[in-house]
N, C-alpha and C positions, 0 to 999 in steps of 0.2 A: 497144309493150310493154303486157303486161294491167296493168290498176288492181292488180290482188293485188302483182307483179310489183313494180310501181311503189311499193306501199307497205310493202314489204319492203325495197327497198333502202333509199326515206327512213327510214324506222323504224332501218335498220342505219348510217345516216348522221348520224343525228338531226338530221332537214333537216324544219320546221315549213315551212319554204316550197312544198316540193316536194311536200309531203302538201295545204298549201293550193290550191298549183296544181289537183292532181287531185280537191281538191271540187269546185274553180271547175269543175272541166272537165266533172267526172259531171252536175255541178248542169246545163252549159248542154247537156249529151244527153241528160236528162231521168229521170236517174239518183237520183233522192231520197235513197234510203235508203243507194245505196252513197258520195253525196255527207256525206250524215250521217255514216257510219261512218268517214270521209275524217277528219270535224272532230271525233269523237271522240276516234280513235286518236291525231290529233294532239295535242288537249289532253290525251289521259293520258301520251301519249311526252315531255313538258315539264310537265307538274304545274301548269294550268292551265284555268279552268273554260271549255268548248265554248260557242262560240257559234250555239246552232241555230236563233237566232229569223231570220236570213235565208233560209232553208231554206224556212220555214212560208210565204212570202208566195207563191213562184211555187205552192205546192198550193193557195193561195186564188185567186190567179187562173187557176188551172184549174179552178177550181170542187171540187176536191178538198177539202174542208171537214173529213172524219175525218181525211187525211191530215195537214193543218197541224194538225188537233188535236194527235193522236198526237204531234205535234216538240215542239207547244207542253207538253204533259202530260210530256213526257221532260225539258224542258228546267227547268221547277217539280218534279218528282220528284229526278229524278235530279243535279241540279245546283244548285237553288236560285235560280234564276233571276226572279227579282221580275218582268221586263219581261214572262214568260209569262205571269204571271197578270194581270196587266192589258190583256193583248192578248185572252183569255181571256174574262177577268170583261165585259170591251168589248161582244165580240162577242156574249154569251151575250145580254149586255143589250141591243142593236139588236134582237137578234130576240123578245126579250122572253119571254126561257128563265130565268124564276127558278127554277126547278128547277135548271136547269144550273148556275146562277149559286154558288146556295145549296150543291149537288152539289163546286163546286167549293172554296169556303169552308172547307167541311167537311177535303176532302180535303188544306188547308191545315193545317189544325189537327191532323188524324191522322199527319201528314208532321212533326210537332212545331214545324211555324209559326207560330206565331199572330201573331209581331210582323209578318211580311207582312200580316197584315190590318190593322195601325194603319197602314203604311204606303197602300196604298191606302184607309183611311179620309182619311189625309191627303190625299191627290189631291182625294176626296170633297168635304172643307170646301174648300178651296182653290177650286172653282168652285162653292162657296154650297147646294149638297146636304148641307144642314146635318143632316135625317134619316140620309141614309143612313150619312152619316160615323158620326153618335152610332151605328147599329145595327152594323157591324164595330167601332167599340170597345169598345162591347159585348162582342162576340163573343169578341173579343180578349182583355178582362178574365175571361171565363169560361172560357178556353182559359189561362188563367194569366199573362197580358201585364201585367203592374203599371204600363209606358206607358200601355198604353190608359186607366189610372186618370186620367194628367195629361192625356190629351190630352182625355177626357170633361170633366173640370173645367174646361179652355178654352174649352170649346163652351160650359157652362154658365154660365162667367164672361163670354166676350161674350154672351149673351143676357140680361145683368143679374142671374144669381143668382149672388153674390159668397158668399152666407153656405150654399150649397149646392155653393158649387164645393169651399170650405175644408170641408166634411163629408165630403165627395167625398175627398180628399186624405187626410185624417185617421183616417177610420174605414172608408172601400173601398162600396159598393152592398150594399141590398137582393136580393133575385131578385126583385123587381119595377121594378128601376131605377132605384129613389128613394135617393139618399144616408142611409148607413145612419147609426142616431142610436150615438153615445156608450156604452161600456157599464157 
């Protein structure tokens, strides 16, 4: 029976199984895109967000790199998928594409995300990249993130400024970074 065939009847059946089956199946004939469309249609046939990030790994070990891009960038656009962008922001960063990196940040923020970036600022602090953390909450707080305010203040208060954390909190940043004064 064709893939079309087959996801017409599950579609007319409303069988999440039978349409999973035939990702499985496209994915292991090397069928990407019609495995995608598999885990799409499913998730909108039951009102539930796709999961594409499995999809992306066999176009990485094929060396297909735009390929897993593209799942990865569908799956943060079109879905909100936090795990893309840190798969993303990862890899940009092994190879040492702050362009990309920053490229993608951006594309967060335009996508009206920003609290994804306090989130992976969190990852950030969490294995002691105490910069980079502070520089997406940053980002975060000028993207309109009012989190990214307490978690800046965290950072400030384990580093010992207690009377800059509480400025922090109270009166929001300069555009230079500095805890804005009272007014």
């Amino acid at each position: 029976m064709l893939p079309e065939a087959l996801t017409a009847l599950a579609r007319g059946a409303r069988n999440s199984q039978a349409l999973g089956w035939l990702a499985q199946q496209l994915e292991r004939a090397g069928d990407i895109e019609g495995a995608e469309a598999s885990i799409v249609e499913t998730a909108k046939s039951f009102g539930f967000v796709p999961n594409l990030l499995p999809l992306a790994e066999p176009c990485e070990k094929a060396g297909d790199l735009r390929g897993s891009e593209r799942i990865y960038l569908r799956a943060l656009d079109d879905h909100r998928d936090t795990r893309a962008l840190a798969h993303l922001a990862q890899r940009y960063e092994r190879a040492g594409d702050v362009r990309a990196v920053e490229r993608l940040y951006q594309r967060v923020i335009d996508n009206g995300h920003p609290f994804l970036l306090t989130r992976f600022g969190e990852s950030r602090a969490a294995t002691g990249d105490v910069r980079g953390a502070e520089r997406l909450y940053r980002r975060a707080a000028d993207a309109g993130s009012t989190r990214a305010l307490g978690w800046l203040a965290g950072l400030r208060e384990r580093a010992g400024d207690a009377a800059g954390a509480r400025r922090l909190l109270c009166w929001g940043l300069e555009a230079d970074g500095s805890p804005d004064q009272p007014w």
